[in-house]
C-alpha positions in Angstrom: -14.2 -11.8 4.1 -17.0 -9.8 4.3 -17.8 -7.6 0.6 -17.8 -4.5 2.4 -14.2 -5.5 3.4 -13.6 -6.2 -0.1 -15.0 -3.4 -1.6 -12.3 -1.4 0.2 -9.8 -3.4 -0.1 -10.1 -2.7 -3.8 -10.8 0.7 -3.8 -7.2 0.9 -1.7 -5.3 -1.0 -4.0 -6.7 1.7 -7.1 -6.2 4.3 -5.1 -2.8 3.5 -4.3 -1.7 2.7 -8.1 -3.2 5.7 -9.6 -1.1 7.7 -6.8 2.2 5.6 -7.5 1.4 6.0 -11.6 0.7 10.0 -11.0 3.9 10.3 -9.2 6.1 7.9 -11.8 4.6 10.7 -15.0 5.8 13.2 -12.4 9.1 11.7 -12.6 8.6 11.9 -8.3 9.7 9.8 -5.9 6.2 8.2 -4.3 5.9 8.6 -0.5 3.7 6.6 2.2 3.4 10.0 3.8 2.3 11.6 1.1 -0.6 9.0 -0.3 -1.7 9.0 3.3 -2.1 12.5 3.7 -4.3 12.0 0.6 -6.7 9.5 1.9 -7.1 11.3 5.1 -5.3 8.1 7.0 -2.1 8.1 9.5 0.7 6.4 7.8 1.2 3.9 11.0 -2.7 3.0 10.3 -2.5 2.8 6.1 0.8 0.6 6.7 -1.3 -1.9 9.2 -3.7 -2.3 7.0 -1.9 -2.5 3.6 0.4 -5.3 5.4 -2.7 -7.3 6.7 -4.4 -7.2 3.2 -1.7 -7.4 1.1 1.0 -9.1 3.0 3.6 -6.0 2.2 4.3 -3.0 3.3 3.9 0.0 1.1 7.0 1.1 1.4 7.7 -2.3 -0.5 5.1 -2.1 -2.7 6.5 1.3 -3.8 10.1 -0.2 -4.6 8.4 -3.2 -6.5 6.9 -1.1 -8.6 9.4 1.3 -9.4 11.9 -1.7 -10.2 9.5 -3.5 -12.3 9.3 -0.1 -14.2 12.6 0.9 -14.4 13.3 -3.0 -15.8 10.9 -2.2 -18.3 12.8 0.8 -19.5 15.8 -0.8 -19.3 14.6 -3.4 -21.8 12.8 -1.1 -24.2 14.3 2.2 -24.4 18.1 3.2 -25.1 17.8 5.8 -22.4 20.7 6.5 -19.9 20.6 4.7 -16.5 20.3 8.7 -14.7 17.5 9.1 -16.8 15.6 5.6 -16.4 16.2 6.5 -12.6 14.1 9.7 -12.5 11.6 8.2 -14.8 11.2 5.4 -12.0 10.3 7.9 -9.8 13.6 7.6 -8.1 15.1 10.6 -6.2 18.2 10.1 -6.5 20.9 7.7 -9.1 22.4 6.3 -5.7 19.1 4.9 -4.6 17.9 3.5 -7.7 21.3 1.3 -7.9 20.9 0.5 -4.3 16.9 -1.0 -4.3 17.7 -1.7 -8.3 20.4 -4.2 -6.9 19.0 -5.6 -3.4 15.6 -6.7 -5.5 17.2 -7.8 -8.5 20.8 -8.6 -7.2 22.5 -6.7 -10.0 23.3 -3.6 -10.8 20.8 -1.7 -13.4 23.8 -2.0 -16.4 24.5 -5.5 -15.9 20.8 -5.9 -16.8 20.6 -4.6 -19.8 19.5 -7.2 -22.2 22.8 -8.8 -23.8 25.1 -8.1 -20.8 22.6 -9.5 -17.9 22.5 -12.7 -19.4 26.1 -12.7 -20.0 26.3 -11.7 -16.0 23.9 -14.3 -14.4 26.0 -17.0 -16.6 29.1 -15.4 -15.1 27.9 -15.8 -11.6 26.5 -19.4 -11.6 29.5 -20.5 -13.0 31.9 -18.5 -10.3 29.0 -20.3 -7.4 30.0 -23.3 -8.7 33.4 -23.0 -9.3 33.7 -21.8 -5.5 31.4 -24.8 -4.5 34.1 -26.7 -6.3 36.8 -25.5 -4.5 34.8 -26.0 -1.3 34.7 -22.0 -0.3 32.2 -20.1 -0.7 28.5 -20.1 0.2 26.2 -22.8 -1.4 23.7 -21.3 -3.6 21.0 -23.7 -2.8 20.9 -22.2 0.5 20.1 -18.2 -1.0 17.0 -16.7 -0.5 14.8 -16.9 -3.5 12.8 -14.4 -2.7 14.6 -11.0 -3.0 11.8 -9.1 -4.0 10.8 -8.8 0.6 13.8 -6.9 0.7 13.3 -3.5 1.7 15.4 -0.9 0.2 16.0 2.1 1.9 
């Protein structure tokens, strides 16, 4: 790759954090349509780029980061899950539970730490009990990789 390709590749990737970290002390929901506005880009061309340099869309990019902050809230503060939700730059409670859940595959209060261990236990026991029993889908099988999942 050549280093002027590099050098903007770079400068994308800071420019697009310090946008998603401005909008998360905003408490506001980060938007594709927004950051490319700012850079003076189409969203169709900022999204063909982003995905052939960094292999995810920003749309994506946007949920992983809120979820990875909103996890680290979770496990830190003893704020309420409303609360965590608008500090994850998060619209609305519905959405946070919805791409909380799809990336993580539960449910922001079965994370907290205590229950979410208690949870995960729960469910690999139930897998196998169903596997058991001969029902049920195998677990070996699942995805591993939740985190592609795009939330919406």
């Amino acid at each position: 790759m050549e280093s002027s390709t590099v050098l903007r590749r770079e400068i994308l990737s800071r420019a697009f954090d310090s946008y998603v970290d401005w909008c998360l002390a905003q408490e506001s929901p980060p938007r594709v349509d927004e950051f490319a506005h700012l850079i003076r880009r189409r969203r169709e061309f900022l999204s063909r780029v982003f995905v052939a340099w960094f292999g995810i869309t920003p749309s994506e990019q946007i949920k992983n980061r809120q979820v990875a902050v909103a996890i680290d809230l979770i496990r830190s503060s003893p704020l309420g899950l409303n609360e965590i939700a608008y500090r994850s730059g998060f619209g609305t409670r519905r959405s946070f539970f919805r791409c909380f859940h799809r990336l993580t595959g539960m449910t922001p209060g079965d994370y907290r730490p205590g229950f979410g261990q208690r949870h995960l236990f729960g469910l690999l026991l139930s897998g196998w009990a169903r596997r058991q029993r001969g029902s049920g889908p195998d677990l070996r099988s699942a995805r591993l990789d939740p985190l592609r999942d795009r939330c919406r």
